[in-house]
DRENKE-730520 format. One line per 2 residues: their letters; for each residue y, x, z of C-alpha. Coordinates in nm, 3 decimals. Each point is the difference from the previous one (the first is absolute). Layout:
BEGIN
a = Y/X/Z; ...
END
This chain:
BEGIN
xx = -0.021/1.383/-2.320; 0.206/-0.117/0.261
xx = 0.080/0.254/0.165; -0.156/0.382/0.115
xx = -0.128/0.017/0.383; -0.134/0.280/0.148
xx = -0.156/-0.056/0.344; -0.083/0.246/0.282
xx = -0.192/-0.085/0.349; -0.243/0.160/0.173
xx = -0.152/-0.363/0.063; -0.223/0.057/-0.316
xx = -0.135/-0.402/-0.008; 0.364/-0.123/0.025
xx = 0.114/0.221/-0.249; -0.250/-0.096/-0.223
xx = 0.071/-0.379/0.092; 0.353/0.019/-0.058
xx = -0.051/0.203/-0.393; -0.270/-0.267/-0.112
xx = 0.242/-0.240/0.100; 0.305/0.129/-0.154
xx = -0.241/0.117/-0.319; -0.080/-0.453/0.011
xx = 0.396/-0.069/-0.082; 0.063/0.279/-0.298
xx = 0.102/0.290/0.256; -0.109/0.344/-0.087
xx = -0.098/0.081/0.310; -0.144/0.310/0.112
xx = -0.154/0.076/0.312; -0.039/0.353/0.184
xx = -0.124/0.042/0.360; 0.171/0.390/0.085
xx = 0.392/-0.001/0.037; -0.001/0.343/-0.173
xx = -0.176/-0.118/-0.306; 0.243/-0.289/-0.042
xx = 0.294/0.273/0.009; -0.215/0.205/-0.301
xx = -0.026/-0.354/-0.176; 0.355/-0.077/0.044
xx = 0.107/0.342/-0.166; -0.167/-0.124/-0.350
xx = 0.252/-0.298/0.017; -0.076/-0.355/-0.129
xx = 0.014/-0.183/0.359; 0.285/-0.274/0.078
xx = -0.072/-0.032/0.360; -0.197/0.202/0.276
xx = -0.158/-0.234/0.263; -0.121/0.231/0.286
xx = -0.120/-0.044/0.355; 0.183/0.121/0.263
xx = -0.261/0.181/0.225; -0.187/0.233/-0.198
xx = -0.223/0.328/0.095; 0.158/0.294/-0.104
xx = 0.377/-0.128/-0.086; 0.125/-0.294/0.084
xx = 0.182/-0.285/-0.231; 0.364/0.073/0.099
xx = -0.098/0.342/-0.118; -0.191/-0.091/-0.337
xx = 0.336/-0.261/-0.029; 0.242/0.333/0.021
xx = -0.232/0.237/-0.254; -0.026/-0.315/-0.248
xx = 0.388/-0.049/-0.011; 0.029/0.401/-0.043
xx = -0.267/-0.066/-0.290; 0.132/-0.319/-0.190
xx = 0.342/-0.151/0.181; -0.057/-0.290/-0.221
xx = -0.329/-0.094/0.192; -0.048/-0.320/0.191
xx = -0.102/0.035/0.356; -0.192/-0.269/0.172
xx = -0.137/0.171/0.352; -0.309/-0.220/0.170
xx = -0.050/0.047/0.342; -0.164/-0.182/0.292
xx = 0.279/0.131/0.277; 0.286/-0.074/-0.169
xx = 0.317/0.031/0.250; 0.371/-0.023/-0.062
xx = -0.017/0.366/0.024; -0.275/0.077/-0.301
xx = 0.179/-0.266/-0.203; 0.380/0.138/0.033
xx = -0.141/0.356/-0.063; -0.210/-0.106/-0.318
xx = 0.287/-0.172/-0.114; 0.276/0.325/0.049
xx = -0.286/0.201/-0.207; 0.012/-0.188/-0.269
xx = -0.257/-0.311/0.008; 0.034/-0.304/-0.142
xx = -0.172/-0.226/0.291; -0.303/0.011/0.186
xx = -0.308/-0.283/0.092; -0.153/-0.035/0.316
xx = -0.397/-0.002/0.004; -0.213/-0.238/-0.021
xx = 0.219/-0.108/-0.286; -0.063/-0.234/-0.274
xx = 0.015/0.154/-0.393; 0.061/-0.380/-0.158
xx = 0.293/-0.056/0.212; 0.144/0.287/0.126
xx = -0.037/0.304/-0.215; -0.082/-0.164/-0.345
xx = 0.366/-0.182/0.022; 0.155/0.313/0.128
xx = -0.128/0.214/-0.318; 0.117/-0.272/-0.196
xx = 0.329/0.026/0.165; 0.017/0.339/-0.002
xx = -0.103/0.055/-0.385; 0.204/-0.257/-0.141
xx = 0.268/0.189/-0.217; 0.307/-0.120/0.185
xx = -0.087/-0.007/0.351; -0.045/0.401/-0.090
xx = 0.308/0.037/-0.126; 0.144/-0.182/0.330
xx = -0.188/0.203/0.233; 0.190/0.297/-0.158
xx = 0.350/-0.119/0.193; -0.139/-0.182/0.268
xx = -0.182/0.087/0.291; -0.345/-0.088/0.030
xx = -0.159/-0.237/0.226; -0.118/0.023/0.340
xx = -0.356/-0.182/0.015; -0.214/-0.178/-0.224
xx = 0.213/-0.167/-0.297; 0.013/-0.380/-0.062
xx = -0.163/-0.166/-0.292; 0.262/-0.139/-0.202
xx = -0.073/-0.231/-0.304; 0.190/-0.213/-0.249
xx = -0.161/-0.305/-0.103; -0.295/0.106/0.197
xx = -0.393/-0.149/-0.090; -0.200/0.016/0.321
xx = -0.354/-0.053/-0.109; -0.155/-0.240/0.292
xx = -0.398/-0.132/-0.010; 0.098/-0.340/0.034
xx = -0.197/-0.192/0.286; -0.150/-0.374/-0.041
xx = -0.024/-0.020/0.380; 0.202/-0.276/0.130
xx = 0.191/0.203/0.247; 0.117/0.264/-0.281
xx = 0.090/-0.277/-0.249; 0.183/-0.178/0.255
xx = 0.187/0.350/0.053; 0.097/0.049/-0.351
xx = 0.082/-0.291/-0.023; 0.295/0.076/0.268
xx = 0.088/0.308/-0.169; 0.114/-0.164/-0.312
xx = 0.255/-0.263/0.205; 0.065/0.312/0.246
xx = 0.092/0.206/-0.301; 0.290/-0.205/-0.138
xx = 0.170/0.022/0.290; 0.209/0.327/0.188
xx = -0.170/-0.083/0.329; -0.122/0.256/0.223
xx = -0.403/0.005/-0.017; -0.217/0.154/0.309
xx = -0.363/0.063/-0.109; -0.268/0.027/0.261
xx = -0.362/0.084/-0.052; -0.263/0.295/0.112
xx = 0.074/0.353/-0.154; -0.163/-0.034/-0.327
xx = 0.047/-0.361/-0.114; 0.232/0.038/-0.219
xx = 0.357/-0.025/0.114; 0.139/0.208/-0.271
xx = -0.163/-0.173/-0.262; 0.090/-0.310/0.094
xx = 0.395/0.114/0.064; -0.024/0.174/-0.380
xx = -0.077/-0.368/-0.110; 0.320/-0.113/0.186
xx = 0.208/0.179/-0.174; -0.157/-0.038/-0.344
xx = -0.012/-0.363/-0.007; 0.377/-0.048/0.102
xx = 0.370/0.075/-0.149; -0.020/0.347/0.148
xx = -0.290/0.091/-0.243; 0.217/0.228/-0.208
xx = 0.158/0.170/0.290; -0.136/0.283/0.243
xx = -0.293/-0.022/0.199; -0.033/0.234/0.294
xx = -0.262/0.088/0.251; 0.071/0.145/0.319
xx = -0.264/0.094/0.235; 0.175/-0.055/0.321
xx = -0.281/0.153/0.211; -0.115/0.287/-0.218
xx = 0.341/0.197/-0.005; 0.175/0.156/0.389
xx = 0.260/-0.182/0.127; 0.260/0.251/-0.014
xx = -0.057/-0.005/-0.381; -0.061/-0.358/-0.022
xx = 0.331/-0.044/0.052; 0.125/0.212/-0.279
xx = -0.283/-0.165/-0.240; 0.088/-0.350/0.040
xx = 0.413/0.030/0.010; 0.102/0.360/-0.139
xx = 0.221/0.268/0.133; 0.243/0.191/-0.089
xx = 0.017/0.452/-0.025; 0.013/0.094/0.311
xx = -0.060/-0.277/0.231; -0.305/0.238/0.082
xx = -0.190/0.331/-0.040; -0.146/-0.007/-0.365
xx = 0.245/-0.292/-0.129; 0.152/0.216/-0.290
xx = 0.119/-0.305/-0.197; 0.020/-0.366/-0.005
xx = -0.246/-0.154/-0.046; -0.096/-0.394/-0.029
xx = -0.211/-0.181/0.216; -0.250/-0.267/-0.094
xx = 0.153/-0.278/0.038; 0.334/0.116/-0.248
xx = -0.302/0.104/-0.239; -0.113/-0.359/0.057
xx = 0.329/-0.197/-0.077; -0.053/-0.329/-0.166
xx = -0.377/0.053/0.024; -0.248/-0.065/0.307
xx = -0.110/0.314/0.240; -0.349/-0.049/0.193
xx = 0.053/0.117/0.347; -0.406/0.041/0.074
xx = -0.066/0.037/0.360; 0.292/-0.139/0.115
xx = -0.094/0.044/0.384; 0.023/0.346/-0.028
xx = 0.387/-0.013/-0.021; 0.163/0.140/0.320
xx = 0.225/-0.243/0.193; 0.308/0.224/-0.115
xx = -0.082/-0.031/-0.343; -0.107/-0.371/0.049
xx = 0.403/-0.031/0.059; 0.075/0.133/-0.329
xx = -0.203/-0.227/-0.201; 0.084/-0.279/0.175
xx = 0.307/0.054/-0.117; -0.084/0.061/-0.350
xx = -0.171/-0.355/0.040; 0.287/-0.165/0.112
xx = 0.287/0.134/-0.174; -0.147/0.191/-0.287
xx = 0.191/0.311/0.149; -0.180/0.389/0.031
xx = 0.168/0.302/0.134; -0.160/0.348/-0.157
xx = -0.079/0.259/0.334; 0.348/0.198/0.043
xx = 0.214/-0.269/-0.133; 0.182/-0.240/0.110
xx = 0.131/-0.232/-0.287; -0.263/-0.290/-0.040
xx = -0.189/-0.069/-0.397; -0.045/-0.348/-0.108
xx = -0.348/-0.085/-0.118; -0.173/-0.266/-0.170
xx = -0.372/0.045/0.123; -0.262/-0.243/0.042
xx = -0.231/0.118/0.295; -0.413/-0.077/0.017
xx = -0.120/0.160/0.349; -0.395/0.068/0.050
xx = -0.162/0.054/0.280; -0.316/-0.027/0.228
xx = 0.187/0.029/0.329; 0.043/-0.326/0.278
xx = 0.387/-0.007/-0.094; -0.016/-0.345/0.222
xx = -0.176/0.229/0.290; 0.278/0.310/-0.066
xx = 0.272/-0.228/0.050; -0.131/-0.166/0.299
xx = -0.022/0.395/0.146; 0.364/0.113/-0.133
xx = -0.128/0.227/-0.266; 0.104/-0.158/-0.281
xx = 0.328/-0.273/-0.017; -0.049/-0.291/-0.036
xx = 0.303/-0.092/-0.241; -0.111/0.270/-0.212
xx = -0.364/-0.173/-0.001; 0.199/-0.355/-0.112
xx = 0.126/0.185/-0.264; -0.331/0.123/-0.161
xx = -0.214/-0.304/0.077; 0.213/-0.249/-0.187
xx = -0.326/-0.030/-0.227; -0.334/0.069/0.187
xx = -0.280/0.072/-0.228; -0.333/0.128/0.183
xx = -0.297/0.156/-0.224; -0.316/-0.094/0.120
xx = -0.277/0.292/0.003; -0.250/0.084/-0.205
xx = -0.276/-0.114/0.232; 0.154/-0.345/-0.018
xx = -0.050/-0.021/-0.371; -0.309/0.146/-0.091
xx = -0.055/-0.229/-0.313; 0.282/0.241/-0.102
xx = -0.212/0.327/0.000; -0.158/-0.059/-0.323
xx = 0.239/-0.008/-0.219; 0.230/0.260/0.203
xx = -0.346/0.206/-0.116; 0.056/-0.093/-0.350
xx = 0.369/0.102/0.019; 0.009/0.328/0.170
xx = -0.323/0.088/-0.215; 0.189/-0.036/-0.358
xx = 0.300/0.173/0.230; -0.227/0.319/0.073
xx = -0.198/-0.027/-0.269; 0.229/0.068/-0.291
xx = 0.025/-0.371/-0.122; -0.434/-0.027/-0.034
xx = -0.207/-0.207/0.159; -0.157/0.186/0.300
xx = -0.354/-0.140/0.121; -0.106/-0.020/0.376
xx = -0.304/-0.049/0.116; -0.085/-0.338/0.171
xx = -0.096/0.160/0.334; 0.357/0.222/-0.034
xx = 0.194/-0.383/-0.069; -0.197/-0.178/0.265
xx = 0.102/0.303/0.245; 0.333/-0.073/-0.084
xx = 0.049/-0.320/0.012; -0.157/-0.023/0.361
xx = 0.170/0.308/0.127; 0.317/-0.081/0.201
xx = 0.295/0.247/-0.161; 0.161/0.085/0.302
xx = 0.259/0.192/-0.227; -0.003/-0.281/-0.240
xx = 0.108/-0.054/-0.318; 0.096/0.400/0.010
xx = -0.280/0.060/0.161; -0.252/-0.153/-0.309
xx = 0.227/0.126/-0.257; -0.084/0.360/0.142
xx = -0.336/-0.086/0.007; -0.012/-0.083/-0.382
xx = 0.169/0.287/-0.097; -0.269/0.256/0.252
xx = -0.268/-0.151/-0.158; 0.105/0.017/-0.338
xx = 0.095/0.327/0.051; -0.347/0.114/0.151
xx = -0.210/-0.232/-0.182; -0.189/-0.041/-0.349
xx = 0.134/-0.121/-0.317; -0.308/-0.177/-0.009
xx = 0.065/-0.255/0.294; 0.151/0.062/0.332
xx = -0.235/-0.003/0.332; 0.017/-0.069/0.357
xx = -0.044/0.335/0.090; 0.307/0.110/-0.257
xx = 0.231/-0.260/0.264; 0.202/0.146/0.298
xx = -0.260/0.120/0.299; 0.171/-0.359/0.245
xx = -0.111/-0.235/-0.291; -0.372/0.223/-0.005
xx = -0.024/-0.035/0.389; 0.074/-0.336/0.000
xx = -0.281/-0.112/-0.278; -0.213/0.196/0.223
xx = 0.074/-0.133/0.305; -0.025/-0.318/-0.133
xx = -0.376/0.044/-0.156; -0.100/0.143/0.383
xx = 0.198/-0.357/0.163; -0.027/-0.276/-0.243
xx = 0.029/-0.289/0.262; 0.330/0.171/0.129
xx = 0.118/0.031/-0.323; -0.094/-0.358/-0.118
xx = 0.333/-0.107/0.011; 0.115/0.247/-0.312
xx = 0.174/0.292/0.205; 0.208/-0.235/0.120
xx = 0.209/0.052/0.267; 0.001/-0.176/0.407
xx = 0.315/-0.213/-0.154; -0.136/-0.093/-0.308
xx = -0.351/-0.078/0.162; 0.199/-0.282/0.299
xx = 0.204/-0.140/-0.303; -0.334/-0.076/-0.176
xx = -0.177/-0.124/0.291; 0.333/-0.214/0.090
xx = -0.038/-0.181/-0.347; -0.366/-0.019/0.002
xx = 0.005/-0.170/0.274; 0.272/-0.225/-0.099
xx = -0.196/-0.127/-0.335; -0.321/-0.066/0.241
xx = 0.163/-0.231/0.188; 0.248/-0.132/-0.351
xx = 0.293/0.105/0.216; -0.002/-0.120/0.339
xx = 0.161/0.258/0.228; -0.195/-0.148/0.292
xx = -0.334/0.057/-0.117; 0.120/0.274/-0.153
xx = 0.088/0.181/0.291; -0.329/-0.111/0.195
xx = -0.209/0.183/-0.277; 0.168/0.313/0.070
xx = 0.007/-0.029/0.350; 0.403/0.029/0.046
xx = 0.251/-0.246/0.097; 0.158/-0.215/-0.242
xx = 0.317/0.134/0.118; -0.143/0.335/-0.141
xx = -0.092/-0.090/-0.313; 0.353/-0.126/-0.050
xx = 0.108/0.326/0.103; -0.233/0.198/-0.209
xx = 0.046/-0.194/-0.321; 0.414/0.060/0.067
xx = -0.026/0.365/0.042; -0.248/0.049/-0.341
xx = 0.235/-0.247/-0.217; -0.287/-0.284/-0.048
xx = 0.156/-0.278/0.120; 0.100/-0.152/-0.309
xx = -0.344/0.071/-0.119; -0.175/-0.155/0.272
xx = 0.205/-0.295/-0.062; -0.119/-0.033/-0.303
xx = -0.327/-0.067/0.114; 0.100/-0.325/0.196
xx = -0.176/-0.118/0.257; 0.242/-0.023/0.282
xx = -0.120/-0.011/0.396; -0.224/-0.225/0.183
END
């Protein structure tokens, strides 16, 4: 096994959640839902780390933190909590734990690669001298694999194409895309495919951790520079020397700090918090984010020098609603992924729900949805009503309105592009006519096909102007 987990929430179906899924990658994990019994289990012994909620009936997680320590000092701590504060995280860390995750978090890539931090036989034995970190820990890897579904969409194979030029190089790269397409995937790639490969690879999520500890995170400090700061300690990007460090949502970043990593940027120079001699570095930074950095600049809240130095290499991930020739394959993938390497069967109504439903969330968004309904459903073959209750609604909704849903759950944008090109191959590519067919001005059809990125593919079509 890899490792012995014992869990205790009061949130019964997350607790649950979390053991199956830590039970899926060789944990012994163990779940109990009363703090008390988890103190009774932790006197028998045979647990590496505790992972308890913070707000409990009855006692609460700083308090189940203290009795564990008094128990087994050797424990691991991990607290969960939904109102985390620089407060709750400064105290759990004086009594002892070893970090804590905000909820909703996610087990693949937040808590899975802290365990595996945290288990790992010398990061133990460095915890023992150093102190231990503030918020959640980055994912370091050496020679790291990312396992991607690999798209045949033009768009994506365009994209990876880019990565592998981008990759050889030390430019900056600024990836843009809707929360869930895949930014951190797609950065993992970066650094995989270039020189760095060997080196560090650190994720920092800008927007998840307070700003008066971001600070600390992302350059280190030094004892004392503030309450709770009993050693040195080394921010992420010394941890990420010579390797790459992900800065995900990058518009988070307060306009104070926005002047320290400009600097970084431009003369590979940090300062820890409470000192003043300056650390060379040799990072190469990949920013995410889903925020209008050209809109935040325009309105002062983010430099614009600072946005130069990120966007040196734009890359923008087109959603999954764009790509739904995608879908059944990322339903192949995630199904092996959840299903322990077998072949899971869906129904065709469950497929054909998918594949018309929108994914708001997306490529998270499905990937959750596999792993509910593999979770809830039969060996046997997985149904619609085993998928997430939005994907149900929608199947229903769109049995009740078939002629409003003729177009495939597509949405207002995707249904003008189509009507745009329709139009177009009526009239074999004469704007004019074009134009007349849908009732708009030619000068608005110029427009229109600018804004959705078909001009080279009306082109194509010929045809000209009369």
């Amino acid at each position: 096994m890899a490792g012995s987990i014992l869990i205790v929430d009061d949130e019964q179906k997350l607790g649950e959640l979390l053991t199956r899924s830590l039970q899926r990658s060789n944990y012994e994990a163990e779940y109990v839902r009363d703090p008390h019994d988890a103190l009774e289990r932790l006197k028998g012994g045979g647990f590496d780390v505790l992972l308890t909620d913070l707000r409990m009936p009855g006692i609460d997680g700083l308090e189940v933190l203290r009795r564990a320590k008094a128990i087994n000092p050797a424990i691991e701590v991990i607290l969960m909590t939904a109102f985390a504060t620089v407060e709750t995280a400064r105290e759990a860390l004086k009594r002892g734990a070893v970090d804590y995750l905000v909820k909703p978090f996610s087990a693949d890539e937040q808590l899975k690669p802290l365990l595996e931090s945290l288990l790992a036989a010398p990061a133990r034995t460095t915890r023992e001298t150093e102190a231990p970190p503030a918020s959640p820990a980055p994912t370091m890897r050496s020679a790291p694999k990312t396992t991607i579904f690999r798209s045949q969409t033009p768009a994506m194979k365009e994209l990876y194409a880019k990565v592998e030029k981008i990759a050889r190089s030390n430019a900056s790269v600024l990836l843009r895309g809707e929360s869930g397409t895949g930014k951190e995937v797609l950065a993992g790639l970066i650094q995989e495919a270039g020189p760095r490969a060997a080196k560090p690879f650190v994720k920092v999520n800008c927007g998840a951790i307070s700003e008066s500890l971001l600070e600390s995170e992302l350059f280190g400090h030094v004892r004392g520079s503030f309450t709770g700061a009993h050693a040195d300690r080394e921010g992420h990007f010394k941890t990420a020397d010579g390797g790459t460090i992900l800065l995900d949502e990058v518009g988070e970043v307060s306009p104070a700090l926005q002047v320290r990593l400009l600097r970084v940027l431009q003369n590979g120079e940090m300062t820890p918090v409470g000192d003043s001699r300056g650390i060379k570095v040799d990072v190469r930074v990949i920013a995410a984010t889903n925020r209008p950095l050209e809109e935040m600049v325009k309105a002062g809240t983010f430099r614009e020098d600072l946005y130069y130095r990120l966007n040196v290499v734009p890359l923008v991930l087109p959603p999954l609603r764009e790509r739904p020739e995608d879908i059944p394959g990322l339903v192949e993938y995630f199904s092996r992924k959840y299903g322990g390497g077998s072949r899971v069967v869906f129904s065709a109504e469950a497929l054909e729900a998918m594949k018309q439903y929108s994914w708001p969330g997306n490529i998270r968004e499905l990937e959750n949805a596999i792993e509910h309904a593999i979770v809830l459903g039969e060996p046997a073959g997985i149904e619609l009503s085993d998928l997430p209750v939005a994907v149900q609604d929608f199947a229903r909704k769109r049995e009740e309105f078939p002629s409003a849903t003729a177009v495939g759950g597509a949405t207002l944008e995707d249904i003008e592009k189509r009507c745009l090109m329709t139009a177009l191959e009526k009239t074999e590519g004469n704007r004019t006519r074009a134009s007349r067919l849908l009732g708009i001005t030619r000068r608005t059809l110029g427009y229109r096909l600018k804004k959705y990125g078909l001009e080279e593919q009306a082109n194509r079509l010929g045809g000209g102007d009369e």
